[in-house]
DSSP file (Angstrom, degrees, kcal/mol; ACC not computed):
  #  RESIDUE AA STRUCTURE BP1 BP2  ACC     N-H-->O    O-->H-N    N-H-->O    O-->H-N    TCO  KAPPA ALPHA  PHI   PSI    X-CA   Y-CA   Z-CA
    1    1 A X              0   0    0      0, 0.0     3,-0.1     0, 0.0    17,-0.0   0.000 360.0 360.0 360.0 149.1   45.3  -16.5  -70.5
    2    2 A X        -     0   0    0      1,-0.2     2,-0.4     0, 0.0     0, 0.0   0.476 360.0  -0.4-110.3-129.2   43.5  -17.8  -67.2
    3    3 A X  S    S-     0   0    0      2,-0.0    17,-4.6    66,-0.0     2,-0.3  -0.646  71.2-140.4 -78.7 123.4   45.8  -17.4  -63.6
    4    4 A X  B     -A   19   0A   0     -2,-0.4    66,-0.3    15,-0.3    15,-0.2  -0.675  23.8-172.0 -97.7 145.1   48.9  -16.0  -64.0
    5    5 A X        -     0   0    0     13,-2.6    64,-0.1    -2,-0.3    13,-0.1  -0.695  33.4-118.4-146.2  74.3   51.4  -17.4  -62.1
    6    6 A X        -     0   0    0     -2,-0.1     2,-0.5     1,-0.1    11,-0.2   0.227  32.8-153.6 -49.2 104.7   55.1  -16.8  -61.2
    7    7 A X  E     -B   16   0B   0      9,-1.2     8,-5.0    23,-0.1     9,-1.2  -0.739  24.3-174.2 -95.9 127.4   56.7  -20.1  -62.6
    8    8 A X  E     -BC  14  29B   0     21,-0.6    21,-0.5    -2,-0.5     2,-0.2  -0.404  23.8-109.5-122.8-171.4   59.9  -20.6  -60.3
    9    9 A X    >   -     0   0    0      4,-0.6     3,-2.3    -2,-0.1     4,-0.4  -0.556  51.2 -83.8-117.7-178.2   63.2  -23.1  -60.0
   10   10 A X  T 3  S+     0   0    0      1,-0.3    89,-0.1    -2,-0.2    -1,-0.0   0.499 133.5  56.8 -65.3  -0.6   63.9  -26.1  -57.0
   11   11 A X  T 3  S-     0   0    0      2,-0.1    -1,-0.3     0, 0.0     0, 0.0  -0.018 123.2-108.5-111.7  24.4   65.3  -23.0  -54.9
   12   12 A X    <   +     0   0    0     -3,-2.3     2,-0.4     1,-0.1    -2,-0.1   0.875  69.8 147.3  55.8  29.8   62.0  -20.8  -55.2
   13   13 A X        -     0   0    0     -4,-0.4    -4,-0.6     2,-0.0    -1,-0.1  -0.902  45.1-125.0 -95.9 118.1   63.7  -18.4  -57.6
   14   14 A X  E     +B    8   0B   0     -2,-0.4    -6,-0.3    -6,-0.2     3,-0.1  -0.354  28.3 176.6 -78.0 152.3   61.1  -16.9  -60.3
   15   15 A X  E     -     0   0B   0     -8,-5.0     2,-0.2     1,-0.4    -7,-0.2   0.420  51.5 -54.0-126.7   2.1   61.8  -17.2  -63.4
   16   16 A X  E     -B    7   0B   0     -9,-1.2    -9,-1.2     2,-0.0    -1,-0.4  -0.572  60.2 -60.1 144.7 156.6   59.0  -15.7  -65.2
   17   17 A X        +     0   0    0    -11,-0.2     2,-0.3    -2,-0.2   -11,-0.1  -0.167  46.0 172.2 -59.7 137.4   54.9  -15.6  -65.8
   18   18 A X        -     0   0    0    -13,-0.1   -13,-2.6   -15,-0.0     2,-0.3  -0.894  45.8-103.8-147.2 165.5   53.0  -18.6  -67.0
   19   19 A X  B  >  -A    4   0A   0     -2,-0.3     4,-2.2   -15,-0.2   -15,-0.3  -0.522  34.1-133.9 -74.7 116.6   49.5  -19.4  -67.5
   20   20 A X  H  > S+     0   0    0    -17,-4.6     4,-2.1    -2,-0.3     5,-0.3   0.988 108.8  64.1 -33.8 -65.5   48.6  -22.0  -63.9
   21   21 A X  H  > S+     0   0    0      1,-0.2     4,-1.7     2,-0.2     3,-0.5   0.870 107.7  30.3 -17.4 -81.0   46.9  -24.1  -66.8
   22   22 A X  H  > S+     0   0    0      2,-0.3     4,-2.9     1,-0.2     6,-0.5   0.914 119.5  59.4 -63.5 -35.0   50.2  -24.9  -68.7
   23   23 A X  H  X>S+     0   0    0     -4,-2.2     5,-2.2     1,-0.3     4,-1.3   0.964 114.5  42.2 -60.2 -53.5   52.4  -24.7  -64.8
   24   24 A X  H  <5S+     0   0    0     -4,-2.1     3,-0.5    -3,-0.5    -1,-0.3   0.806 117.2  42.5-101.5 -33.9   50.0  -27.4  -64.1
   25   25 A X  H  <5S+     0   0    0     -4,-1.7    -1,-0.2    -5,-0.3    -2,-0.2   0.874 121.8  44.2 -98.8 -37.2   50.2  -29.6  -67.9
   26   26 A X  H  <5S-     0   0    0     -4,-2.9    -1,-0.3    -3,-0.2    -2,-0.2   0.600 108.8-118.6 -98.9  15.4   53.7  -29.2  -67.9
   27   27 A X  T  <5 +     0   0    0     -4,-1.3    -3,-0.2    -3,-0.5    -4,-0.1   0.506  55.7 160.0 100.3  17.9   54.9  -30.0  -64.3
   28   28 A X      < -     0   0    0     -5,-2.2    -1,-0.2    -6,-0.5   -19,-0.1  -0.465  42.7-115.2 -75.2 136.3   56.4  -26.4  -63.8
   29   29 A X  B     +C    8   0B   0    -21,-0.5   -21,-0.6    -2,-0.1     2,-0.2  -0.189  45.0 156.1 -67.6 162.3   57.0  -25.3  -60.4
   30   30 A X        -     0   0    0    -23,-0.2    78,-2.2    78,-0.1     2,-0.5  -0.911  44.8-100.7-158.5-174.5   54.9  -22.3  -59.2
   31   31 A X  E     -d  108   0C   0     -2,-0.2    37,-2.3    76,-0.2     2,-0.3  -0.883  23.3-149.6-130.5 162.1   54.3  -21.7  -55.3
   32   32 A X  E     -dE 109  67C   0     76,-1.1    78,-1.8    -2,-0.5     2,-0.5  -0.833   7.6-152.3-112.7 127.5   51.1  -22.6  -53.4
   33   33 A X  E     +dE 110  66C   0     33,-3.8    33,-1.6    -2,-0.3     2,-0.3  -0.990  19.4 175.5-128.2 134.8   50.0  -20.4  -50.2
   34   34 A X  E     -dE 111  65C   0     76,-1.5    78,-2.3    -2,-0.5     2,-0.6  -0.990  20.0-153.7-152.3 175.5   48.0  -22.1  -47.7
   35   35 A X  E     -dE 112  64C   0     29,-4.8    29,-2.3    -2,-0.3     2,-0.9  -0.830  10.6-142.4-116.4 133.7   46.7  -21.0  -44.4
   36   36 A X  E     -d  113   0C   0     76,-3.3    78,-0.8    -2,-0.6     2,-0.3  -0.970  33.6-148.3 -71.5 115.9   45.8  -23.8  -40.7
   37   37 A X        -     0   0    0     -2,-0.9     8,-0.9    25,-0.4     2,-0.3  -0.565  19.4-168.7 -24.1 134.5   42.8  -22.0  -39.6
   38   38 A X        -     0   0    0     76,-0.3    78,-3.2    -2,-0.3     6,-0.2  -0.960  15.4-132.5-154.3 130.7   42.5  -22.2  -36.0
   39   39 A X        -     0   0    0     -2,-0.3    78,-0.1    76,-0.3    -1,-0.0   0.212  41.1-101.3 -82.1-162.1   39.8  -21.3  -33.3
   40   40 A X  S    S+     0   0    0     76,-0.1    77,-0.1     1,-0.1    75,-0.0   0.638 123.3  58.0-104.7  -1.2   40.4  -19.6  -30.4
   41   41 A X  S    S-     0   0    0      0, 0.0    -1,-0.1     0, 0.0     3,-0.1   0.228 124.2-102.0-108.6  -4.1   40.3  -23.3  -28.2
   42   42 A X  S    S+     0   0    0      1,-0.2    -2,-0.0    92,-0.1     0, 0.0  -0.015  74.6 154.6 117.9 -16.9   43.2  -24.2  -30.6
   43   43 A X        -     0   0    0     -5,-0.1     2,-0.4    89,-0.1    -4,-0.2   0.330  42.1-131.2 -28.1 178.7   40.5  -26.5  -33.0
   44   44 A X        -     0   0    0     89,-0.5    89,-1.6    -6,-0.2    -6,-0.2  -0.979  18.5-116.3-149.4 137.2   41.6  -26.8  -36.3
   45   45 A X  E     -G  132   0D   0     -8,-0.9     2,-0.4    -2,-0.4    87,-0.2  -0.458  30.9-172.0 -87.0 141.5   38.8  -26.0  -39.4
   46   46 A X  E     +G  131   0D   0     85,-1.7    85,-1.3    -2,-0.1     2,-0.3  -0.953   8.9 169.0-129.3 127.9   38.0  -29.0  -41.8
   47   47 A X  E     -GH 130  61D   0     14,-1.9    14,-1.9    -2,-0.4    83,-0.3  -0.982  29.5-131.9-156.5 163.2   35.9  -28.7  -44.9
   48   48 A X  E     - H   0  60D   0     81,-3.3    80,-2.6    -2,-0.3    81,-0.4  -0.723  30.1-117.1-114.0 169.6   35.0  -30.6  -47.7
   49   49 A X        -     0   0    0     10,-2.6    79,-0.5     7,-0.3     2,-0.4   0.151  37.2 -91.6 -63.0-167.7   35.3  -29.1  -51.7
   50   50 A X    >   -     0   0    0     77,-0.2     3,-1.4    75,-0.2     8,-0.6  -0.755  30.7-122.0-100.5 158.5   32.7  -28.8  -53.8
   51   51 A X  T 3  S+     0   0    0     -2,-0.4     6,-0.1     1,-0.2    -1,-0.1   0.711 105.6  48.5 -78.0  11.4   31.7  -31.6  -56.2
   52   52 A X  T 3  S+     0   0    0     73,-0.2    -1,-0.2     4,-0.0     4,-0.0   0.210  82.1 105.1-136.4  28.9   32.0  -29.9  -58.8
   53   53 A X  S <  S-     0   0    0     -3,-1.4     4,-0.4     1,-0.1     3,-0.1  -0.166  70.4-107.9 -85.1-178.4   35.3  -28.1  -58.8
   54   54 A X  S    S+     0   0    0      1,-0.1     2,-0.4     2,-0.1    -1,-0.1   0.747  95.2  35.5-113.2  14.2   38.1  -28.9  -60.8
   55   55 A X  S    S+     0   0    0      0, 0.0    -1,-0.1     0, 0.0    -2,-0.1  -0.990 121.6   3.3-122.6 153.8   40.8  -30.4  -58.6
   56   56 A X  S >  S-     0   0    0     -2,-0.4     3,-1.4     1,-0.1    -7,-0.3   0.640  76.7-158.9  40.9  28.9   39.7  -32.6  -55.6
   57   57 A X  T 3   -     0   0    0     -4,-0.4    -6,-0.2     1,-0.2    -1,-0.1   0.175  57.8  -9.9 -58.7 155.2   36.8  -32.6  -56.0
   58   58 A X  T 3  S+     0   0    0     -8,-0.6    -1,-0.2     1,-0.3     2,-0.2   0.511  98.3 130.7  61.5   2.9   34.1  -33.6  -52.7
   59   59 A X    <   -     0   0    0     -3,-1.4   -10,-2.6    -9,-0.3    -1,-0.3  -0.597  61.8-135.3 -91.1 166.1   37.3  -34.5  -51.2
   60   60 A X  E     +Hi  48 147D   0     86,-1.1    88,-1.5   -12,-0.2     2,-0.4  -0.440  29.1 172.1-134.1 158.1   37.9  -32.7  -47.4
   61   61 A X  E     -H   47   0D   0    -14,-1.9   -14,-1.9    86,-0.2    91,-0.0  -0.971  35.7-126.1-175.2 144.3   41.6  -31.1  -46.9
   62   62 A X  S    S+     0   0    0     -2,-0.4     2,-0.5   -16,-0.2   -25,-0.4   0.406  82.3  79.3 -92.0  -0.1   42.6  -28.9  -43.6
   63   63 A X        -     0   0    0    -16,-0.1     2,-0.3   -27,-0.1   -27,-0.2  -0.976  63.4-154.2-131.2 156.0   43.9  -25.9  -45.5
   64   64 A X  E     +E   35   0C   0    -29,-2.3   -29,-4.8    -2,-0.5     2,-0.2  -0.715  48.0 129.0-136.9 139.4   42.2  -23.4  -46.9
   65   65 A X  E     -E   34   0C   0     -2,-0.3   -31,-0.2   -31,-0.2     2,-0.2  -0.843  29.2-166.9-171.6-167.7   44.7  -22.1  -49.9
   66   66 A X  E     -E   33   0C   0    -33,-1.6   -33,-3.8    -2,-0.2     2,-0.2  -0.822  42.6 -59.1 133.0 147.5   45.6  -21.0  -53.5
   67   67 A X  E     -E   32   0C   0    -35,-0.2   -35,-0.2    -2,-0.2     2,-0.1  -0.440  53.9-114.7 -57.1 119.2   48.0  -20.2  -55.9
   68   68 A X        -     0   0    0    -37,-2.3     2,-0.3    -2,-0.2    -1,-0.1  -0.282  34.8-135.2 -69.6 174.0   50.4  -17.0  -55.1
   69   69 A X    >   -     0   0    0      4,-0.2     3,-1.0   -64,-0.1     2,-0.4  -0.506  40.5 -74.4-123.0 165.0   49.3  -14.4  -57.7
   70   70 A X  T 3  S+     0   0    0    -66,-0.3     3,-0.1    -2,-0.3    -1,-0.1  -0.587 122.7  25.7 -64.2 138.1   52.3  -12.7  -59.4
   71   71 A X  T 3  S+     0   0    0     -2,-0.4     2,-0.2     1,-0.3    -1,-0.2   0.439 103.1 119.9  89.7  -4.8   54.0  -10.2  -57.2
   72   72 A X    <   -     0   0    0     -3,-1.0    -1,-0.3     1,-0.1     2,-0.2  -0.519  56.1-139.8-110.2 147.2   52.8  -11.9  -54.2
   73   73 A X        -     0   0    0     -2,-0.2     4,-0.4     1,-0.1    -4,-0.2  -0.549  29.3-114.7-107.8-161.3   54.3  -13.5  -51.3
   74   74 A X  S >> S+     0   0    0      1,-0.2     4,-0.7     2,-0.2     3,-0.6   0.883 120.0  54.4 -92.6 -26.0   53.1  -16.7  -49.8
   75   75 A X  H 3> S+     0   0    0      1,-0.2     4,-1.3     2,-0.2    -1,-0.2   0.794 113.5  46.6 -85.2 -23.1   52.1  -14.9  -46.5
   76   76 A X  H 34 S+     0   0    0      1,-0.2     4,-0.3     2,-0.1    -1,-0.2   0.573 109.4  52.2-111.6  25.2   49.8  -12.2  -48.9
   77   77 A X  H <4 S+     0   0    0     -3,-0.6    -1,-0.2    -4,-0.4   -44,-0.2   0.372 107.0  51.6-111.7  16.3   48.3  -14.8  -50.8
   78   78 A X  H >X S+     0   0    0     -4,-0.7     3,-1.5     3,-0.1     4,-1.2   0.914 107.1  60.4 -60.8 -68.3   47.2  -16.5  -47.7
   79   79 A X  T 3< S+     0   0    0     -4,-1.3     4,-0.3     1,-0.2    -2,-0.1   0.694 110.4  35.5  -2.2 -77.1   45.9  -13.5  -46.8
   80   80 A X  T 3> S+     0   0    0     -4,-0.3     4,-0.7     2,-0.2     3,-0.3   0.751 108.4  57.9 -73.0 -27.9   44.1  -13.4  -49.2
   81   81 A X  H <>>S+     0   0    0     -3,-1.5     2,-1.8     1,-0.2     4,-1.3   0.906 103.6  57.8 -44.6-100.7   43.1  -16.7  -49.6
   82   82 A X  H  <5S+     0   0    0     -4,-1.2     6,-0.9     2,-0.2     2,-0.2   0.356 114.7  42.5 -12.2 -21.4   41.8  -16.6  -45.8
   83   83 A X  H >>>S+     0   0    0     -2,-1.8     2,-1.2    -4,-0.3     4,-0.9   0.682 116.2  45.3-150.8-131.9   39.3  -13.3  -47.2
   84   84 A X  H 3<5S+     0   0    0     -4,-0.7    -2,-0.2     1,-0.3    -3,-0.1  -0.068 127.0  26.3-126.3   8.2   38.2  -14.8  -50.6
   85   85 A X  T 3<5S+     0   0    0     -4,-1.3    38,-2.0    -2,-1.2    -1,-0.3   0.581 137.1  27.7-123.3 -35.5   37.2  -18.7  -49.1
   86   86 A X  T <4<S-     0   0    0     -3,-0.7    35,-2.8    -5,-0.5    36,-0.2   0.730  91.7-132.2 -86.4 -30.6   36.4  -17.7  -45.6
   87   87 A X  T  <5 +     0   0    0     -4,-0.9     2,-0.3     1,-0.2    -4,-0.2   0.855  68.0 114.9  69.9  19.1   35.2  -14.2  -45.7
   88   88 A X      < -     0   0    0     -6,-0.9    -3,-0.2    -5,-0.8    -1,-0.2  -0.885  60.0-141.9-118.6 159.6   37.6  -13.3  -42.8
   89   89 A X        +     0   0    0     -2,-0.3    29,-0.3    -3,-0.1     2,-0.1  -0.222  39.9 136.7 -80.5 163.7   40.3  -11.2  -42.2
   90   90 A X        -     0   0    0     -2,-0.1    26,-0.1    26,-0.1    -8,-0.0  -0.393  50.4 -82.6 141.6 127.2   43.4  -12.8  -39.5
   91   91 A X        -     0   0    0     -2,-0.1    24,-0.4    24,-0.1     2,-0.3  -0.531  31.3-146.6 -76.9 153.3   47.2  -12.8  -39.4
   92   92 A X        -     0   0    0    -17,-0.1     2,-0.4    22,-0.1    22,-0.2  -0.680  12.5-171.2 -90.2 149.7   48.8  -14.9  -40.9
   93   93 A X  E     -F  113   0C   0     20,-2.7    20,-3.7    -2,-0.3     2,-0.2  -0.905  28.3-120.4-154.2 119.7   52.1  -16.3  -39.6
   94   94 A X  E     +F  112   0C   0     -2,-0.4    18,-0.3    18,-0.3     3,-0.1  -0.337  27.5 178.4 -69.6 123.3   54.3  -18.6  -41.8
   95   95 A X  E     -     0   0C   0     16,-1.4     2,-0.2    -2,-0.2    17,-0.2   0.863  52.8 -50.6 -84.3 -36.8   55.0  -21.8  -40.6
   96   96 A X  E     -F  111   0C   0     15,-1.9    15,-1.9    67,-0.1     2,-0.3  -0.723  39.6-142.5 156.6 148.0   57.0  -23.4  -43.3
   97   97 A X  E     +F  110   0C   0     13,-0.2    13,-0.3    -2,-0.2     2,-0.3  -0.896  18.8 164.6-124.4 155.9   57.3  -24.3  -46.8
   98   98 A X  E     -F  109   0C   0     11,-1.0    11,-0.6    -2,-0.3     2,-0.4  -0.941  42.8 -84.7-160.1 134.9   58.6  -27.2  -48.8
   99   99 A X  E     -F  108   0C   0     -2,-0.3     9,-0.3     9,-0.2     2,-0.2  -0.345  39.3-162.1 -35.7  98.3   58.5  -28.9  -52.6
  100  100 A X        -     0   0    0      7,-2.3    50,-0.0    -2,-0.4     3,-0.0  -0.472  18.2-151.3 -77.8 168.3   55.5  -30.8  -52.9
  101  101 A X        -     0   0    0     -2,-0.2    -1,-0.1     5,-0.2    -2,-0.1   0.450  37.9-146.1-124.1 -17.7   55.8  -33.0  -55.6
  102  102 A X        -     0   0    0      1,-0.1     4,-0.1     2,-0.1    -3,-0.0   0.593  23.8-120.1  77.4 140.2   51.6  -32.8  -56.0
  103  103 A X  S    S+     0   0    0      2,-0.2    -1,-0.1     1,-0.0     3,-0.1   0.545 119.2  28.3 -91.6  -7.8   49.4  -35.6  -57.1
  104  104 A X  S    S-     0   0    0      1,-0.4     2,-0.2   -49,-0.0    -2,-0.1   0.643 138.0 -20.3-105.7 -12.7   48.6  -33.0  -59.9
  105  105 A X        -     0   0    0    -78,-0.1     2,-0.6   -79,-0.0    -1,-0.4  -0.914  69.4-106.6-172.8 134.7   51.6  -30.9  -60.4
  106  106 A X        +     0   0    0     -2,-0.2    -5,-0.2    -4,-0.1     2,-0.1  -0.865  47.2 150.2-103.5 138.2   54.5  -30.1  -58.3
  107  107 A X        -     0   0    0     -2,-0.6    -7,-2.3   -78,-0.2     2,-0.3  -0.401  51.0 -83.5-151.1 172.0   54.9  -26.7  -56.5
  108  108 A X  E     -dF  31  99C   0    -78,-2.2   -76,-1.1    -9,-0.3     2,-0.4  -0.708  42.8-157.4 -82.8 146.2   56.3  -24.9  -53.5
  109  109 A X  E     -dF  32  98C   0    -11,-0.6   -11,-1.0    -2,-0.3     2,-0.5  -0.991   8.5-170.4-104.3 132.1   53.8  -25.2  -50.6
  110  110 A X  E     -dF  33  97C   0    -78,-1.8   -76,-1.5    -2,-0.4   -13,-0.2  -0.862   8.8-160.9-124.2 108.1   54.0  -22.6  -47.9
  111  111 A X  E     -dF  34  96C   0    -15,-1.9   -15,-1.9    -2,-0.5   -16,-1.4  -0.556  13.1-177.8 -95.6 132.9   51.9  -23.6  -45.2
  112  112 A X  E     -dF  35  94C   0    -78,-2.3   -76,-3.3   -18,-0.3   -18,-0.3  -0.881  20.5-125.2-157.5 140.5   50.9  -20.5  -42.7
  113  113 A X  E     +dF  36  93C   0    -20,-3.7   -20,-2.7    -2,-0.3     2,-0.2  -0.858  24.0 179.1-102.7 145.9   48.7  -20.4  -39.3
  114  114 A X        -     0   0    0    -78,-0.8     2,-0.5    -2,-0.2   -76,-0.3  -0.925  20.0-146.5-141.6 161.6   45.9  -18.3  -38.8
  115  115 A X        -     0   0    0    -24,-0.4     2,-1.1    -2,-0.2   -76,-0.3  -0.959  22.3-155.2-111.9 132.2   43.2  -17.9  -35.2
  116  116 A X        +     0   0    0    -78,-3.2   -76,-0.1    -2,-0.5   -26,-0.1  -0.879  28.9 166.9-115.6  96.7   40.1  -17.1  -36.8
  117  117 A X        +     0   0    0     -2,-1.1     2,-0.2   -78,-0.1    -1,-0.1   0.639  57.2  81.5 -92.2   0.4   38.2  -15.2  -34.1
  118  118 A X  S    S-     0   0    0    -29,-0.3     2,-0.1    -3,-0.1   -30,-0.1  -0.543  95.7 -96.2 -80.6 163.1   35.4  -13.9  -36.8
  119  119 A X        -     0   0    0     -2,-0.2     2,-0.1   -32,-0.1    -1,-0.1  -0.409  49.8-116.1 -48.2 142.2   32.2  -16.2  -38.0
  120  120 A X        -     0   0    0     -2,-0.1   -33,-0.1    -4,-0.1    -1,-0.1  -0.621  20.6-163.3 -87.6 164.2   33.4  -17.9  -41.5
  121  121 A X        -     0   0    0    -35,-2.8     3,-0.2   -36,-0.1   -34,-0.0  -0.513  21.5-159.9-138.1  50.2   31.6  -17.0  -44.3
  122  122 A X        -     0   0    0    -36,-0.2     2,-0.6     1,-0.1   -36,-0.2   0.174  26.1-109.6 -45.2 140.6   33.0  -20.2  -46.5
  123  123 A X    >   -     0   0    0    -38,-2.0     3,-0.8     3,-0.2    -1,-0.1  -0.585  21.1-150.8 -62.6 130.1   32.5  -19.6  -50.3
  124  124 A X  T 3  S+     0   0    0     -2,-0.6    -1,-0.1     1,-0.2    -2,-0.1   0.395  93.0  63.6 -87.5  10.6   29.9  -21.9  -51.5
  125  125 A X  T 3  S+     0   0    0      1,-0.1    -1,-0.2   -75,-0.1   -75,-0.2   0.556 120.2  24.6-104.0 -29.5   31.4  -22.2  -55.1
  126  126 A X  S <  S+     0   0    0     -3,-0.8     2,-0.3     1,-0.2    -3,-0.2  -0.083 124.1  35.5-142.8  47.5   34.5  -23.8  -53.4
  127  127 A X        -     0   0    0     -5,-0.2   -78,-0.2   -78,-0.1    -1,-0.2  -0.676  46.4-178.1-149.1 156.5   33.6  -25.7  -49.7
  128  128 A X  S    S+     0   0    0    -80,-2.6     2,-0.2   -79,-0.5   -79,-0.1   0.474  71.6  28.1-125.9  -0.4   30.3  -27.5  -49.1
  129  129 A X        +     0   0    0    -81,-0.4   -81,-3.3   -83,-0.0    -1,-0.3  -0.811  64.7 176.8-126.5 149.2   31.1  -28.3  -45.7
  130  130 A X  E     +G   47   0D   0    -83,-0.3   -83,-0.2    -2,-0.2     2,-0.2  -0.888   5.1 149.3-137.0 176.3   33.0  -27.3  -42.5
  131  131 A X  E     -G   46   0D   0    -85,-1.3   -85,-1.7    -2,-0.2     2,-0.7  -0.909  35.4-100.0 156.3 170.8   33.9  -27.6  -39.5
  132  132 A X  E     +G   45   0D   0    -87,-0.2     2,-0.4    -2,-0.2   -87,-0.2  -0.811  39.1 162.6-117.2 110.3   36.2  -27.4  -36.2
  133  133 A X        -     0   0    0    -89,-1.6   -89,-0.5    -2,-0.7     5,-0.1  -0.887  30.6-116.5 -94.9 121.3   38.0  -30.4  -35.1
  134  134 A X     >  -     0   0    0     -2,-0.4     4,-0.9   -91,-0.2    -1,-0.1  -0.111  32.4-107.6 -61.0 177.5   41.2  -31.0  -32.6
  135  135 A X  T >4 S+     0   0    0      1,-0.2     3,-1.6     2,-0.2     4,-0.3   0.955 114.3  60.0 -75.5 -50.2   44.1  -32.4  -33.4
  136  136 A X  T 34 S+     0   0    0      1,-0.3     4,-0.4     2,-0.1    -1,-0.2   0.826 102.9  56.0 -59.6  -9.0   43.5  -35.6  -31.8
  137  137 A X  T 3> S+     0   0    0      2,-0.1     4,-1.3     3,-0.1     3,-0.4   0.781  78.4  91.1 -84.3 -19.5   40.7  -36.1  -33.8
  138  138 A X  T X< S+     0   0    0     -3,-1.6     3,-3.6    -4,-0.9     5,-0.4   0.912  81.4  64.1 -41.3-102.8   42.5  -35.7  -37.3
  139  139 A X  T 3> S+     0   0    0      1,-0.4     4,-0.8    -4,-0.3    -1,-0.2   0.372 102.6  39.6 -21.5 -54.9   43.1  -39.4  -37.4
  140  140 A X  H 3> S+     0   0    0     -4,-0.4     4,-1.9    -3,-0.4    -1,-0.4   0.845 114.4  56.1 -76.2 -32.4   39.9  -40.8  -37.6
  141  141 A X  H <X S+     0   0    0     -3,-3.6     4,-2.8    -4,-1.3    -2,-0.2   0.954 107.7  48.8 -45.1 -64.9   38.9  -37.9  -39.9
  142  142 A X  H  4 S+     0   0    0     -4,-0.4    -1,-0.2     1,-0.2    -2,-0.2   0.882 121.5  38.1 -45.5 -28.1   42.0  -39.1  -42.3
  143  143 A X  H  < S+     0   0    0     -4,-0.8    -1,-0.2    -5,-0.4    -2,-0.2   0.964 119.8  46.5 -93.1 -41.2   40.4  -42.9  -41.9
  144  144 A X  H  < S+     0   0    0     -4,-1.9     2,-0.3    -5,-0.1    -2,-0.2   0.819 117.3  34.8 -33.2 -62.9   36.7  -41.7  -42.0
  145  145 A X  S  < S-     0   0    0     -4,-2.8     2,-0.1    -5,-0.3    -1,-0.1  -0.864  82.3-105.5-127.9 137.6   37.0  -39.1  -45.4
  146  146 A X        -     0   0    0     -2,-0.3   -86,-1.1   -88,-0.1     2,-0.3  -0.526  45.8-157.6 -53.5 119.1   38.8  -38.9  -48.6
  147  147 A X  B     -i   60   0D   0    -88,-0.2     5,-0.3    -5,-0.1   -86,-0.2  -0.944  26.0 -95.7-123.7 120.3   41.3  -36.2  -47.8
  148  148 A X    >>  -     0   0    0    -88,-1.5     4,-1.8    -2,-0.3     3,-0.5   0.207  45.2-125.7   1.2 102.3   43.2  -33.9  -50.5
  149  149 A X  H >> S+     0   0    0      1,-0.2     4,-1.2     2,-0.2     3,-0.7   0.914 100.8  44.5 -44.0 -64.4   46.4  -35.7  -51.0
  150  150 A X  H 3> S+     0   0    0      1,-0.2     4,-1.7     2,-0.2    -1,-0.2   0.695 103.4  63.0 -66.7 -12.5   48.7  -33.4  -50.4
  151  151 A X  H <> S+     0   0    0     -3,-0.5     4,-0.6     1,-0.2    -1,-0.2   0.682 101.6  56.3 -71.5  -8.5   47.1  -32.1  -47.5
  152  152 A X  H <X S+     0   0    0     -4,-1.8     4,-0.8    -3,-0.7    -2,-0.2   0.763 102.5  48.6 -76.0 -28.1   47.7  -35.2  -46.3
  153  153 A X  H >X>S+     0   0    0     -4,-1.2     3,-2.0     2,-0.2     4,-1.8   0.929 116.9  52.3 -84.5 -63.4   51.7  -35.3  -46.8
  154  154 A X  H 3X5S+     0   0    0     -4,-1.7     4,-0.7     1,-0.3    -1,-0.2   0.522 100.8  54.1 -34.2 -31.0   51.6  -31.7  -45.1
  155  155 A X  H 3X5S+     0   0    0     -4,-0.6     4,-0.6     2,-0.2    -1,-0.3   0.456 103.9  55.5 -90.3 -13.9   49.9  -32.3  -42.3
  156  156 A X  H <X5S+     0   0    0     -3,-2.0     4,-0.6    -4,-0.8    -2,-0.2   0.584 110.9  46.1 -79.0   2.6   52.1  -34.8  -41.5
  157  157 A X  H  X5S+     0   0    0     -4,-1.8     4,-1.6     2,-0.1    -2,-0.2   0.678 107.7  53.3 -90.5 -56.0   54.7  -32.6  -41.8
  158  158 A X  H  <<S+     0   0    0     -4,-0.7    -3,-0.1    -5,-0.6    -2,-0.1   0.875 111.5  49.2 -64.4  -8.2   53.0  -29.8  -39.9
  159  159 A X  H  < S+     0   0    0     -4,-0.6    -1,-0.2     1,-0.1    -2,-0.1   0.894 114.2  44.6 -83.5 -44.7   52.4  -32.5  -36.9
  160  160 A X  H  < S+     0   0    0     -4,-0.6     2,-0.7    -5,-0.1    -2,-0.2   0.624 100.8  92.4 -83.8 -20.3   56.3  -33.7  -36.9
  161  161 A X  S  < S-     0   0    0     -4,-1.6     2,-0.0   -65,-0.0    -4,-0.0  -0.645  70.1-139.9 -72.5 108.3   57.6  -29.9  -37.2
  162  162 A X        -     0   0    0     -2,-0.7     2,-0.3     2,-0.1    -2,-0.0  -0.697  27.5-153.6 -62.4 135.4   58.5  -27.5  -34.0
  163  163 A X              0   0    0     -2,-0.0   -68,-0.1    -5,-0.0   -67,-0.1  -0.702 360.0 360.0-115.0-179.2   57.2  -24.6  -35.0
  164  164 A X              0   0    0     -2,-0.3    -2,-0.1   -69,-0.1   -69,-0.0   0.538 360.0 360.0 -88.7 360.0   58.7  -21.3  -33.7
């Protein structure tokens, strides 16, 4: 078996371990943690994949994320996300979550803000560039770069949202 994975129902209820692989082959839900990164001047961190990863790849996405682990909630597998792509530490504080429907597989997303006042240390196995953009600049990025699909439906969700 490869990433184990809490496979859950449309109300985010587990119902028991699966393999990601098979959550992914047969459409199962499972939940998704990702974290907005944020500077201390309110930018917001942009990077693109690697080319040679296996989902999206070279494609550019605004959240830095992962697959909850079993046992995990979405705010400590940002967490940890945020320490194993970034190399920083930062709270996280959950913004909102919703059923993505995926362009590979559909999941829970739970989408989380983070100020990242340390240096990144991006993993070079999974970004090959970054960088720190405002929000008013997102637009021509999205017209500019191939962006992760579902980071795209998300961030227009995280733009239209009050957050608390």
């Amino acid at each position: 078996m490869g990433e184990l994975v809490e496979r859950v129902d449309e109300r985010d209820r587990v119902l028991g371990v699966v393999d990601r692989g098979e959550a992914i082959k047969n459409r199962w839900l499972h939940r998704v943690a990702t974290i907005v990164c944020r500077d201390t001047d309110g930018r917001i961190l942009l990077h693109r994949r690697q080319e040679d990863v296996s989902r999206f790849p070279g494609q550019y996405n605004w959240l830095i994320g992962g697959a909850a682990e079993v046992g995990e909630s979405y705010e400590e597998a940002a967490a940890r996300e945020l320490t194993e792509e970034l190399g920083v530490r930062a709270s996280v504080r959950f913004a909102f979550k919703f059923l993505c429907r995926g362009a590979i597989s559909p999941y829970w997303l739970g989408v989380h803000e983070a100020v990242v006042t340390e240096e990144i240390s991006p993993d070079p196995s999974e970004i090959a560039w970054h960088g720190w953009v405002t929000e008013s600049e997102l637009p021509d990025a999205l017209q500019r770069w191939t962006f992760v699909p579902d980071g795209v439906d998300a961030l227009k969700r995280y733009l239209s949202k009050p957050l608390p």
